[in-house]
N, C-alpha and C positions, 0 to 999 in steps of 0.2 A: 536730101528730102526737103532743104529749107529755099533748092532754089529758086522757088516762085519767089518768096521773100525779096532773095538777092535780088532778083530782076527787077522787082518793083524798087526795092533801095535804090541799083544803079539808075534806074529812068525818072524817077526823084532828083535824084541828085544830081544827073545830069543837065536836066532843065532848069534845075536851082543854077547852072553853074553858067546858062546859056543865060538867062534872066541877068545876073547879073554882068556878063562879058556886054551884053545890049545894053543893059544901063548904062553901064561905065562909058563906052563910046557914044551914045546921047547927050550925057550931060558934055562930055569933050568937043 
C-alpha cells in the first residue's frame, strides 16, 4: 500500500545519487 511512497523514495534517491556521481567528475 506504501508503494507510491517507495517510488518517490527511489527517484529521490536516485537523483541525489546522479547529482552527486556529476559533481564528483566535474570537480575531477
Amino acid at each position: 500500500m506504501r508503494i507510491g511512497l517507495m517510488s518517490i523514495g527511489l527517484s529521490l534517491l536516485i537523483i541525489f545519487i546522479i547529482m552527486i556521481n556529476t559533481g564528483n567528475v566535474g570537480e575531477e
